[in-house]
C-alpha positions as CSV (number, residue, x, y, z in Angstrom):
1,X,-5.4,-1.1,-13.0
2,X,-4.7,-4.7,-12.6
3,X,-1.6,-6.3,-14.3
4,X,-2.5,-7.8,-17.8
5,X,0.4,-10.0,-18.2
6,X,0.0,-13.4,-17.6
7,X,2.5,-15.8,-16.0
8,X,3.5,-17.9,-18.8
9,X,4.5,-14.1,-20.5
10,X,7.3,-14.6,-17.3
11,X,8.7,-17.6,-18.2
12,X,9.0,-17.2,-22.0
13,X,10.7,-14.5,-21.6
14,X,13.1,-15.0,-19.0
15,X,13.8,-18.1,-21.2
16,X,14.9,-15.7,-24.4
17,X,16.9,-13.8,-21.8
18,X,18.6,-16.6,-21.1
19,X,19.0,-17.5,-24.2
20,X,20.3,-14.6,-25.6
21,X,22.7,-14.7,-22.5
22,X,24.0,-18.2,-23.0
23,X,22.6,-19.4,-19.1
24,X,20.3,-21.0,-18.4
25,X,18.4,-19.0,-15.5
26,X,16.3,-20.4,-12.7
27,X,13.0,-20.2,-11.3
28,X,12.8,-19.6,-7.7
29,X,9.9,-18.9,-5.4
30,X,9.3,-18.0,-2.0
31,X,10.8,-15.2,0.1
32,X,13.5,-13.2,-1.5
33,X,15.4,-13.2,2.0
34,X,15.1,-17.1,2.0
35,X,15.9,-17.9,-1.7
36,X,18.0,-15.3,-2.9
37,X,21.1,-16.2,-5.0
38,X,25.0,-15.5,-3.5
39,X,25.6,-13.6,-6.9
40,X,24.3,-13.0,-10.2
41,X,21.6,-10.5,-10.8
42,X,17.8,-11.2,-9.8
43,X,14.7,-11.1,-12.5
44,X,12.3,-10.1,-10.4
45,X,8.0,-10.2,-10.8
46,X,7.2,-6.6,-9.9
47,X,4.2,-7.9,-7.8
48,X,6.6,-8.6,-5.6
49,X,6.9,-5.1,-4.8
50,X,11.1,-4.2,-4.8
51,X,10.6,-2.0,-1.8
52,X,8.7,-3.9,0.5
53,X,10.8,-6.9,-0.7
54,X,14.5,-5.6,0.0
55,X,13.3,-4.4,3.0
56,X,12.0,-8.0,5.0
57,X,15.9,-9.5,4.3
58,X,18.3,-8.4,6.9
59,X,20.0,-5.2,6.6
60,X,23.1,-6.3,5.6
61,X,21.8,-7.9,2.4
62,X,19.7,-5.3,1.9
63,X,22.7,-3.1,-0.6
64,X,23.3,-5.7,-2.2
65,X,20.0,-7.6,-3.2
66,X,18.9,-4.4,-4.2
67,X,22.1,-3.7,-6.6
68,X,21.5,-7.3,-8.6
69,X,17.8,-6.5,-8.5
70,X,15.6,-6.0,-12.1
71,X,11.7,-5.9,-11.6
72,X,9.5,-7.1,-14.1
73,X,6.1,-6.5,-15.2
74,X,6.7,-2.7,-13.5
75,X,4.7,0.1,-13.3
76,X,5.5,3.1,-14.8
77,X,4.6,5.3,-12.7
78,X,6.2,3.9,-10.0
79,X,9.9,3.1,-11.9
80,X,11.8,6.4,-11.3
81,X,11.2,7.7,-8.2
82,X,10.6,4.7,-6.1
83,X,12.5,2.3,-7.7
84,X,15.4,3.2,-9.3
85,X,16.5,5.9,-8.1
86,X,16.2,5.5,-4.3
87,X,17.1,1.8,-4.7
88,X,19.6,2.1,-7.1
89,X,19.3,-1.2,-9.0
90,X,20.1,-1.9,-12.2
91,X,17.1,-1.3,-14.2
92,X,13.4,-2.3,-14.3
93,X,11.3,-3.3,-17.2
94,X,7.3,-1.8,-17.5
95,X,4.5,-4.0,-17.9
96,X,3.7,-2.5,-21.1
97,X,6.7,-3.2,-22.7
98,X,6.4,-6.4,-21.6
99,X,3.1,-7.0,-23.4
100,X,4.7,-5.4,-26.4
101,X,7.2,-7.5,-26.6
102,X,5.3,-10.9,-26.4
103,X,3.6,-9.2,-29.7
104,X,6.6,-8.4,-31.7
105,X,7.8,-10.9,-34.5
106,X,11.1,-12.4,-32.5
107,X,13.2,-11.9,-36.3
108,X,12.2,-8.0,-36.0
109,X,14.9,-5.7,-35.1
110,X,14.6,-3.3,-32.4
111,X,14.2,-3.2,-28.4
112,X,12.7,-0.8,-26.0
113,X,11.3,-1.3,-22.7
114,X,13.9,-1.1,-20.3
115,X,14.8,1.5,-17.9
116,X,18.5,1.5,-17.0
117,X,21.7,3.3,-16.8
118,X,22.1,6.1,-19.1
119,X,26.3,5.1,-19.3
120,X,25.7,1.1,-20.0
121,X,22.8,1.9,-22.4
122,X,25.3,3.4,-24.3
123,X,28.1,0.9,-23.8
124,X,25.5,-1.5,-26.0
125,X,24.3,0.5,-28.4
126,X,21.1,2.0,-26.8
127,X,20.0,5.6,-26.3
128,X,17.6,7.5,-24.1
129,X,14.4,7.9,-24.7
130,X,14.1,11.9,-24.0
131,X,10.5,11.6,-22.3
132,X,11.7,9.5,-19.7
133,X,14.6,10.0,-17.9
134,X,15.9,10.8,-14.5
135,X,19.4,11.8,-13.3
136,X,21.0,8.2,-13.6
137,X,18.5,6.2,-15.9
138,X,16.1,6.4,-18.9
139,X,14.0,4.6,-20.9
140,X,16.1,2.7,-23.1
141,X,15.7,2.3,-27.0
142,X,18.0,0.4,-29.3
143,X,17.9,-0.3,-33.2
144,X,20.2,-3.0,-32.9
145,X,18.9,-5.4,-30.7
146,X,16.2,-8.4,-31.5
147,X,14.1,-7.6,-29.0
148,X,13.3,-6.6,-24.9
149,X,14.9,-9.8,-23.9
150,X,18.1,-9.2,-26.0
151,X,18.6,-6.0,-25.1
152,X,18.2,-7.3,-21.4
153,X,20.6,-10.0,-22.1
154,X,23.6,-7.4,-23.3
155,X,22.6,-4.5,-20.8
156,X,23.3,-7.1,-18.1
157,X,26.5,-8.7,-19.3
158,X,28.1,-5.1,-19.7
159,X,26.4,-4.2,-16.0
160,X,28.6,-7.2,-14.6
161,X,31.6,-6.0,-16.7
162,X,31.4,-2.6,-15.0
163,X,30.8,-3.7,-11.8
164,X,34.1,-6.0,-11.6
């Protein structure tokens, strides 16, 4: 099934994730292995395809593209067993959630959409969504958060805590 989100969907909402981060995050095209940032973590269209994308930059980026990496626009099927588990990144967000989000009333409270780590979903106040889960990551729900892109926001900033 083709994807239904359109590319202005992309940009609004990496601007509320930005927002809601305090940065201001850029917009870069062209070849991950030619325009890939020395840190930070990496919003990535899912057309893209993760695997095939890690895999053209050389093999000593490779670990580490893939540990900043968080597709977009994903598709479910696809999330847990070939992308976050064998890759290990941080998390992914599903193209459905994505559409749900650009529908939800931004002064509503509540977030779901992303899959990530079961221990840094609970460092912000999200839990796991029973239905879909794997040994290291679930489907992430919180009550607290305004939104897919806020919850983004916070499950990254306590991501880059952990990981220094």
């Amino acid at each position: 099934m083709p994807n239904q989100v359109t590319p202005q969907i992309y940009g609004r909402f990496v601007e509320e994730v930005g927002r809601r981060a305090g940065v201001d995050i850029p917009f870069v095209e062209g070849f991950l292995r030619d325009v890939a940032p020395a840190d930070g973590f990496i919003l990535l269209n899912a057309s893209a395809h993760p695997v095939m994308v890690v895999g053209e930059c050389a093999p000593e980026q490779q670990a580490d593209l893939a540990s900043r990496l968080i597709p977009i626009d994903e598709d479910r099927v696809r999330i847990f067993e070939k992308l976050l588990e064998p890759l290990s990144i941080p998390g992914a967000i599903e193209s459905m959630s994505l559409m749900e989000w650009e529908l939800q009333d931004p002064a509503t409270i509540g977030a779901r959409g992303l899959y990530g780590r079961h221990d840094i979903g609970e460092v912000v106040g999200a839990r796991c969504n029973n239905l879909f889960r794997s040994a290291r990551y679930c489907y992430l729900e919180s009550s607290t958060h305004y939104g897919l892109p806020h919850l983004l926001a916070d499950y990254l900033a306590a991501l880059a805590r952990d990981l220094s």
